[in-house]
C-alpha positions as CSV (number, residue, x, y, z in Angstrom):
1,X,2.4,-3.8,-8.1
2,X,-0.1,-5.8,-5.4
3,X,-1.5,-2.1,-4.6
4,X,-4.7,-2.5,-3.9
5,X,-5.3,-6.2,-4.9
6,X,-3.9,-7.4,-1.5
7,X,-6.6,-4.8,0.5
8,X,-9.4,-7.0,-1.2
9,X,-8.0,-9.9,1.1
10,X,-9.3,-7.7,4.4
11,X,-12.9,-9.3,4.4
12,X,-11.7,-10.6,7.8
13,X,-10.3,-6.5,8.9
14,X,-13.5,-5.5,7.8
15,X,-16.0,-8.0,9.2
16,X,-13.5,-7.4,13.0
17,X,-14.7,-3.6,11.9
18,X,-18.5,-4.5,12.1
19,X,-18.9,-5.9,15.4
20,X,-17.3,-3.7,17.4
21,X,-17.8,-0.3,17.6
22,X,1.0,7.8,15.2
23,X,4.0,6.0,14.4
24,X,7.4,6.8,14.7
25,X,10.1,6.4,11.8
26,X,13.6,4.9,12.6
27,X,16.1,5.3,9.7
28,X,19.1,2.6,9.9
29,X,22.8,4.0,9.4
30,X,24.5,3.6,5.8
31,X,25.9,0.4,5.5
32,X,29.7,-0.2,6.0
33,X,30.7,-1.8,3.1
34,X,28.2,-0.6,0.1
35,X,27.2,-3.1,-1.9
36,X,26.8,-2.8,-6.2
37,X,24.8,-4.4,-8.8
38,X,22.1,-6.5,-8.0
39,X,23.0,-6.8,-4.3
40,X,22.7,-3.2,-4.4
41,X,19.2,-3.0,-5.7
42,X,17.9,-6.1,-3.4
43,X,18.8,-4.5,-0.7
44,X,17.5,-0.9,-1.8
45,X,13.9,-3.0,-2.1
46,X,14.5,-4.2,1.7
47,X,15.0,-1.0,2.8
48,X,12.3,0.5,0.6
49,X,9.8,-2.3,2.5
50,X,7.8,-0.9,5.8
51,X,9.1,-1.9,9.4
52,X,7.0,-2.6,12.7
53,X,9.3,0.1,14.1
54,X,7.9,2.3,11.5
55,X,4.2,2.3,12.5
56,X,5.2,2.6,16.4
57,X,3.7,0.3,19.4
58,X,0.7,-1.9,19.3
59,X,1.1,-2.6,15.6
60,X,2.2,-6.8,14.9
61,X,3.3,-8.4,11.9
62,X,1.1,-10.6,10.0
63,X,1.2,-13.5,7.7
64,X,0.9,-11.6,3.5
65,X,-2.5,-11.8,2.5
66,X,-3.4,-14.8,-0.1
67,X,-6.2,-12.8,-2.0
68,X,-5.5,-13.0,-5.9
69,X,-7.7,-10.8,-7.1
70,X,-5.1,-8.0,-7.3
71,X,-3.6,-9.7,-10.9
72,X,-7.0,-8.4,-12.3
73,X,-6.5,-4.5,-11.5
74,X,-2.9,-3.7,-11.0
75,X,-1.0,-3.5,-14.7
76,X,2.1,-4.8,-15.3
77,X,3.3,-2.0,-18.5
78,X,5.6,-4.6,-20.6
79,X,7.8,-2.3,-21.8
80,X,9.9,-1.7,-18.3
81,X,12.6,-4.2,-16.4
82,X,12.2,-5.4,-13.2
83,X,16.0,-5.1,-11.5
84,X,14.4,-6.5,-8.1
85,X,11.6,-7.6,-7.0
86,X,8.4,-9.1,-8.4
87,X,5.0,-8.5,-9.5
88,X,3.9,-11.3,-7.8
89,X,5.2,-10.2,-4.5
90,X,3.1,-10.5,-1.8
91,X,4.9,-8.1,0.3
92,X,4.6,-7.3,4.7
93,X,1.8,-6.9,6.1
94,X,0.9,-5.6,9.6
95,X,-2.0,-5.1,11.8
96,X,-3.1,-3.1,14.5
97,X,-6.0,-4.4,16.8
98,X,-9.4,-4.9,14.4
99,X,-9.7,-1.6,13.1
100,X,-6.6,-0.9,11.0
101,X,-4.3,-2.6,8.4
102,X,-0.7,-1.7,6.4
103,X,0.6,-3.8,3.4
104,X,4.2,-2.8,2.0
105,X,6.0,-3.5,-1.2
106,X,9.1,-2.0,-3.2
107,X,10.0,-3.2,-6.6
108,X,13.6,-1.4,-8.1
109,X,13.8,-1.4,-12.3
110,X,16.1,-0.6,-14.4
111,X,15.4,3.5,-15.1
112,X,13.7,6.1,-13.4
113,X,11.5,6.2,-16.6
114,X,10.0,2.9,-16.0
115,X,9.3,3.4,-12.5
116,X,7.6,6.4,-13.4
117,X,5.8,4.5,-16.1
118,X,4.3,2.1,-13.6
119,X,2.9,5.1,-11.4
120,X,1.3,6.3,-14.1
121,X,-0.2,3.4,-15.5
122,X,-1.3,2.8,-11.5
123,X,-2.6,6.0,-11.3
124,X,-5.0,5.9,-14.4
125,X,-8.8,6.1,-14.3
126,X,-9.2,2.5,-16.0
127,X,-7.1,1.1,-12.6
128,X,-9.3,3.1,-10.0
129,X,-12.7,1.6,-11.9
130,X,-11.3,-1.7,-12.3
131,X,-11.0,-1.4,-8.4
132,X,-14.1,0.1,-7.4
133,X,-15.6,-3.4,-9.3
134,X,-13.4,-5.6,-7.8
135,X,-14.5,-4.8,-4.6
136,X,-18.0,-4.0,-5.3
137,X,-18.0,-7.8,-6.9
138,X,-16.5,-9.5,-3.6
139,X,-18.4,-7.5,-1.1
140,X,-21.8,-7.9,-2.9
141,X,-22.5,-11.5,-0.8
142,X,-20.9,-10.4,2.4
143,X,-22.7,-12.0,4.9
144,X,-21.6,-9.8,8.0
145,X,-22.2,-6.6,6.3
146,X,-23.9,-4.5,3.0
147,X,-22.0,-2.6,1.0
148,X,-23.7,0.7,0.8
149,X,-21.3,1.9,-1.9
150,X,-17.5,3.3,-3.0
151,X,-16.3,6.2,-3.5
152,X,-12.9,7.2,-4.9
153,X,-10.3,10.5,-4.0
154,X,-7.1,11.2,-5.6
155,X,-5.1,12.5,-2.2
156,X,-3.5,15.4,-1.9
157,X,0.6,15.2,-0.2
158,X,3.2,16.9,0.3
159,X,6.2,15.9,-2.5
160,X,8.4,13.1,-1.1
161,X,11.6,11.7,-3.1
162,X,10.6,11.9,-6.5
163,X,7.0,11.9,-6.1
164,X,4.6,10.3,-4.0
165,X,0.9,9.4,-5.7
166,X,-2.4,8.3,-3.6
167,X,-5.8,7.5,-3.8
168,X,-8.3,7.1,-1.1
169,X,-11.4,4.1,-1.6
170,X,-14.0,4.8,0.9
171,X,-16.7,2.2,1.3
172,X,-20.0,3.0,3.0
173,X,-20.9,-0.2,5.1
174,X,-23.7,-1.3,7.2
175,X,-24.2,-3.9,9.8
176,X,-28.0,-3.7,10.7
177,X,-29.2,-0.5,11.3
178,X,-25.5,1.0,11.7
179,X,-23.5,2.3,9.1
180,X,-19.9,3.0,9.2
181,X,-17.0,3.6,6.5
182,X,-14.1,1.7,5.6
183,X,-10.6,3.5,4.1
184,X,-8.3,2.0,1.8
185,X,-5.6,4.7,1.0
186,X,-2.7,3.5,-1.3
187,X,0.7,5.4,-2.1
188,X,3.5,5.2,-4.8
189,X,6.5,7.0,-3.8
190,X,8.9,7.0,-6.5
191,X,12.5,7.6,-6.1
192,X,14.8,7.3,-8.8
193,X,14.6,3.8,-10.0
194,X,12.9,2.5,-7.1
195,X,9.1,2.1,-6.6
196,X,7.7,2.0,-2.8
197,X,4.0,0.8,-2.4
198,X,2.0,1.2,0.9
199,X,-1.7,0.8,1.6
200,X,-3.1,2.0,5.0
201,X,-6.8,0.5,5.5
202,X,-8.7,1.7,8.1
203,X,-12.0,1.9,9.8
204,X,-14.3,4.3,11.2
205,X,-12.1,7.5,10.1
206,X,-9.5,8.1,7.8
207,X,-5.8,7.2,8.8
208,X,-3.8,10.7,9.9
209,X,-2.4,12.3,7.5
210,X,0.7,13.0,9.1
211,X,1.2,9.5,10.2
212,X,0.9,8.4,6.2
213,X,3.4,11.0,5.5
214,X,6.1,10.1,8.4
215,X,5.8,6.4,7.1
216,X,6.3,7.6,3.6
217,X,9.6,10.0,4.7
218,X,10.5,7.0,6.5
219,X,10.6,4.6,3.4
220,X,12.7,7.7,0.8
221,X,15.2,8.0,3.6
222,X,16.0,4.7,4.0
223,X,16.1,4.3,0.0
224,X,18.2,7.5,-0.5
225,X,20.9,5.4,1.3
226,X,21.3,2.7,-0.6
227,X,21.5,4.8,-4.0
């Protein structure tokens, strides 16, 4: 899944971040009819997809990031089928002022083992390196700011649906004489079959914690009723 690859395409975020100095969660009613099959699962991955009423007011929609770099970090295990969705997915994305930015994916496949397959493989140390270069490797000739360096955290939440997985990037920045940090945290929440991805970037200071976990609740809840 895009995970982290899309957060490389925030140079722009991130340059917005150098010059200047909660959301709610609605859950939709069970369809009338349920749907079955492949319908079913296309519209578990809708559901399973971050809204603008999610993240509350001031937050816009914005066009999917372009950046390509993810394909060199995220892994793809072979041995798992996709029921809906797509690797190459490039997701919602949404935007709030200069300062902060959420990207949203879901990807359903055919057995809970193989979504649980894909967090893992997400979750190994080989992905977080291969992240912590990418972004080292783009950054290095930023023009508007230096890279001071990147750290990594596995984060800490409470159990949601199956399971929800996260891992913080921090990158030290400076623009002159000031320094400031940048956070990337990105989540898997698993639930059954079905694979939700969110990554909350923001500047200055970490995004809330309980505002990552409402949005998370926010995604199993919809899922759970289109199971």
């Amino acid at each position: 899944m895009r995970r982290f690859g899309l957060a490389l395409g925030t140079l722009g975020l991130l340059a917005a971040a150098a010059a200047c100095g909660s959301g709610s969660a609605n859950v939709p009613s069970a369809p009338a009819q349920p749907l079955s099959g492949a319908a079913a699962d296309h519209q578990r991955l809708d559901l399973m997809r971050l809204r603008l009423d999610d993240l509350g007011p001031n937050w816009r929609r914005e066009a999917p990031s372009l950046s390509g770099s993810a394909s060199k970090c995220d892994p793809h295990p072979k041995d798992v089928t996709i029921s809906a969705g797509s690797w190459k997915s490039r997701g919602v994305d949404f935007g709030f002022g200069t300062s902060a930015q959420v990207h949203s994916d879901a990807i359903v496949f055919a057995s809970a083992d193989d979504a649980q397959k894909v967090v893992a493989a997400n979750m190994s140390a080989g992905v977080i390196k291969c992240v912590k270069q990418a972004f080292t490797k783009q950054l290095k000739d930023e023009k508007s700011f230096k890279l001071l360096g990147i750290s990594t955290t596995i984060l800490k939440r409470h159990k949601v649906a199956d399971g929800l997985s996260a891992i913080r990037l921090t990158l030290n920045l400076a623009k002159g004489k000031k320094q400031f940090k940048f956070f990337v945290d990105a989540f898997l929440l698993q639930q059954d079959r079905a694979l939700a991805e969110f990554t909350y970037m923001n500047a200055f200071r970490p995004a809330p914690t309980s505002t990552e976990y409402t949005l998370a609740e926010a995604i199993a809840q919809r899922g759970a009723l289109a199971q």
